[in-house]
N, C-alpha and C positions, 0 to 999 in steps of 0.2 A: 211520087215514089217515096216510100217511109224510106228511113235510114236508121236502125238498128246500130248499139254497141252494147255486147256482150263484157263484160269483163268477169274471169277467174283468175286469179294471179298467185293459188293455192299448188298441190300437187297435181302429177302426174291421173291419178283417179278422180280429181275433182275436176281436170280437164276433160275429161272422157266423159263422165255423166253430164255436164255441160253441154256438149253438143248436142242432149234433146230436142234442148230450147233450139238450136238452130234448124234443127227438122221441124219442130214446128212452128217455127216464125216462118218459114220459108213454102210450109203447106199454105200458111193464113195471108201471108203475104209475097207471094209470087214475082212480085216485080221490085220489088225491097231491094235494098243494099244492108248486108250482114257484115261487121267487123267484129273483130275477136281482140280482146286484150290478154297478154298471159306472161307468165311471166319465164324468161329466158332460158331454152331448154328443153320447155315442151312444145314448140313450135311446129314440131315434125310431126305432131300427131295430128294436126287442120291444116297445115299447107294444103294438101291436095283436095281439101274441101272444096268443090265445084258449088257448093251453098255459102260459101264466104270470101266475102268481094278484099278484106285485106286484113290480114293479121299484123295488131303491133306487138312489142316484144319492149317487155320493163327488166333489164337488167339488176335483179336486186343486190346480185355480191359484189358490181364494179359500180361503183361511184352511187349509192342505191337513190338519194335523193335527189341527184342532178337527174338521172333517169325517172323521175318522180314527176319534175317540173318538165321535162320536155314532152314526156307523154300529154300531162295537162294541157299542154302546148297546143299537140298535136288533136287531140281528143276537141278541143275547144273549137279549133279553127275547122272541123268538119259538121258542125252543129248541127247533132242527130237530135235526130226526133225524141228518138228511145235511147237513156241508159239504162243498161240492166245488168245490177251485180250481186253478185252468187256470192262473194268473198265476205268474209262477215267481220272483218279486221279494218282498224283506221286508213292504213295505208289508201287501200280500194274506196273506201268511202270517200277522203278527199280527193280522190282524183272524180268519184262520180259528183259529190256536191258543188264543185268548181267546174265541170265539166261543159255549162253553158247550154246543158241539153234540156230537151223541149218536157220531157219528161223523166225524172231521177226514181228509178227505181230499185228498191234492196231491201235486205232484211231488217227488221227492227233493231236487232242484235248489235251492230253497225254503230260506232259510235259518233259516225256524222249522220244518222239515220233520218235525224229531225232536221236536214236540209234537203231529205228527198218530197219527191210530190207523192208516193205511195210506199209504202213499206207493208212487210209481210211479218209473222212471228217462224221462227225457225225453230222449231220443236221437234228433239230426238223421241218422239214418242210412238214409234214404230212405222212411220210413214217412211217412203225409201225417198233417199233425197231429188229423186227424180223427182216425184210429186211435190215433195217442199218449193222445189224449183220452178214447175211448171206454175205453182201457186202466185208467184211475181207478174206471171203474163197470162194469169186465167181471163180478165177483163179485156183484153185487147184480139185473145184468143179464143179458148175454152177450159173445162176442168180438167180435160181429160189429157196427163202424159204421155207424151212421146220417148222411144227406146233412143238410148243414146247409138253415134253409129260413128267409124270410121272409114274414112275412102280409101280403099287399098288401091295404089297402081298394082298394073301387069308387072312390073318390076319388083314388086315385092312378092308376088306370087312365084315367078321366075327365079327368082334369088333361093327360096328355101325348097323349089321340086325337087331337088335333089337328098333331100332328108326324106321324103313322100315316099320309099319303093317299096315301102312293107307299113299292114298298120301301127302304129305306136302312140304313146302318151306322153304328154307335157306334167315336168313337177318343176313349180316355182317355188322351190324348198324354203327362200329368205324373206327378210323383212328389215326393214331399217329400225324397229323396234325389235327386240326380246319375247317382251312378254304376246306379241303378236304372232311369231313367230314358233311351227310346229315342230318340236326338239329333232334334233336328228338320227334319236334313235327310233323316232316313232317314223319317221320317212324310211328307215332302214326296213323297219319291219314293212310298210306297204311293199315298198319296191322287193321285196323277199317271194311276196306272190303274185307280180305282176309278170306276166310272160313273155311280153312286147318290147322292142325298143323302146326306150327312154330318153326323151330331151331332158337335160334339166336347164332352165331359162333365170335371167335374171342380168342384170347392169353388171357393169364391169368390177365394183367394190364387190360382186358373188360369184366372181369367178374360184377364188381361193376355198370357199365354203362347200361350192359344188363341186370342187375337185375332191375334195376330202371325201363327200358325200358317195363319190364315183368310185373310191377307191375304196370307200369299206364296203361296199354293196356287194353280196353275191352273186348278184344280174352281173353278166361282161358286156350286155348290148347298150351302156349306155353311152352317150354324148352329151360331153359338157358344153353348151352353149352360151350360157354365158358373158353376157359382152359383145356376144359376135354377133348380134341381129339387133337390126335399128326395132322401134317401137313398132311399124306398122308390120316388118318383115316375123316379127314374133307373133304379131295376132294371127298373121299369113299361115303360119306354122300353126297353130293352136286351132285355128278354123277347124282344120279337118283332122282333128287328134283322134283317135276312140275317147279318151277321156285326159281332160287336164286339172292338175292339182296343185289346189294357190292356196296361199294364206288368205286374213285380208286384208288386202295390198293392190297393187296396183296392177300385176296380172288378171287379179279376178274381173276387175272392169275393161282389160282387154280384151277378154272375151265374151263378157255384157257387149260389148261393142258390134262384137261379129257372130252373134249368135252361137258362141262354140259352145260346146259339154262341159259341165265342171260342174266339182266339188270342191268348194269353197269351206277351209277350216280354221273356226271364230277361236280363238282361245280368251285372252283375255277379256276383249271385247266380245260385244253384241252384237245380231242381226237388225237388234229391233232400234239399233243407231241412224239404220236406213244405208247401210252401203253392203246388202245383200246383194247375190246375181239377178240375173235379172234374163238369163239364157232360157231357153224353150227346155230345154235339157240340164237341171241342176239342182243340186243338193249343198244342204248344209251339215255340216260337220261341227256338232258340239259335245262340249260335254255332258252325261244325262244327268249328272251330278247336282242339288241344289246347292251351290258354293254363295255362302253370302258376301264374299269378298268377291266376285263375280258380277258386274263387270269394274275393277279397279279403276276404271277413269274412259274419256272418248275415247282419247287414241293412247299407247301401249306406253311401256315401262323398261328400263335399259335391265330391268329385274325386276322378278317377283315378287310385291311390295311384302307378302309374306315367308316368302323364303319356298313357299312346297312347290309352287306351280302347279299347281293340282286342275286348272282350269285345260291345261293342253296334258298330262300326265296321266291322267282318264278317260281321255279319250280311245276307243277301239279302234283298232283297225277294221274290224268289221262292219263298222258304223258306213264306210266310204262303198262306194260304186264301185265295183270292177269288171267292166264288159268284156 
């Protein structure tokens, strides 16, 4: 029996594209044992994974380096066959270079990279990071990537049928970045001709931002949610939307996860970063603008390095899906 460990100890969406690997290590190796490293927080999103024999959990805002060394600890004294890390920061690397595993595997990128036995090149060069991914365990597997997926209990489904009695749509209006993030009068105007009930979804720091949202809007059928549904209870929701509308953020890979609908809209950033949807049903939302300041960096800006925002402020409304 192999023994597999996964570590991502990044966000929320780099945990969720993550779990390819575990659908496909678990196609190629059936009788494996899969462990998950991540870090504190996102736990809830693989608990209920029926393909992963045990999740640890690294604590980064309490005590970060003592939780550092006891994962080491931990990770050591189960001496996997396979490390396999996604996370392309020190931190993750020396816990895989010390890890005492039979085989250290990571990205080049990684600056304990040269203590692993295989390393990969991690290039934003239009590939989605599922395949960057899947490219660490093509030799023990194949080329070909697997969709990421999350396990919904019955309890999660149970929990939000009561939002189910008419069709309606999911808008994950926020972002922990700015310049990521689709302004609120351009949400205003979608939700202007949208005709359906409306979630609007997000952690509890957007609850305040959807309230505002809620209350300038000319729709009255909406509902701020908000805060109020764990990770998997939101994908639960988002599953059977007509249509749901994310930044991109970590919504959008909620519903990569469950195969829901969505229009996914890039402002600052790119698609071609590789953290596109990945749904049977989806669109990208940009702008048709060539902006040479376009894309301003990987990930987003607490402001518009130039002041216009022109990257999300030309974007249509007509540009998105309205079923």
């Amino acid at each position: 029996m192999s023994k597999f460990l996964i570590i991502q100890t990044a966000f929320i969406g780099d945990v969720i594209l993550a779990t390819a690997l575990v659908e496909k290590l678990a196609i190629n190796y059936p009788a494996s044992k899969i462990d998950f490293l991540l870090r504190k927080g996102n736990e809830s999103l693989i608990l209920g994974n029926p393909k992963i024999n045990e999740v640890l959990i690294w604590d980064k805002s309490n005590n970060k380096y003592a939780g550092l060394i006891q994962n080491i600890k931990k990770v050591r004294k189960e001496k996997y066959d396979y490390v396999i890390n996604l996370h392309r920061f020190a931190s993750s690397g020396f816990i895989t270079a010390f890890s005492g595993g039979g085989q250290k595997i990571g990205f080049r990128n990684n600056p304990f990279s040269f203590l692993f036995n295989r390393v990969v090149d991690h290039k934003m060069d239009g590939q989605h990071e599922t395949e960057r991914n899947q490219k660490l365990i093509a030799d023990i597997t194949d080329a070909q990537e697997s969709c990421p997926k999350l396990y919904l209990a019955e309890i999660d489904y149970s929990y939000v049928i009561k939002y189910k009695t008419e069709p309606y749509y999911c808008i994950a209006p926020c972002s922990v970045w700015y310049t990521k993030q689709f302004p609120k009068e351009k949400w205003l105007e979608l939700i202007a001709v949208l005709n359906k009930k409306i979630f609007l979804l997000g952690g509890e720091t957007d609850f305040d931002a959807c309230n505002d949202l809620a209350n300038e809007a000319k729709n009255t059928a909406i509902i701020n949610l908000a805060g109020q549904l764990t990770f998997l209870q939101t994908a639960a929701l988002m599953k059977d939307a007509q249509m749901n509308y994310v930044n991109d953020s970590a919504p959008l890979h909620l519903a990569s996860s469950v195969n829901a609908p969505v229009n996914a809209v890039f402002c600052s950033t790119i698609p071609e970063f590789g953290f596109g949807p990945l749904s049977q049903k989806s669109r990208i939302i940009q702008s048709t603008l060539a902006l040479e300041c376009r894309p301003c960096g990987i990930h987003g800006h607490r402001k518009c390095p130039k002041g216009h925002f022109k990257c999300a402020s030309t974007i249509s409304i007509d540009q998105f899906e309205k079923p």
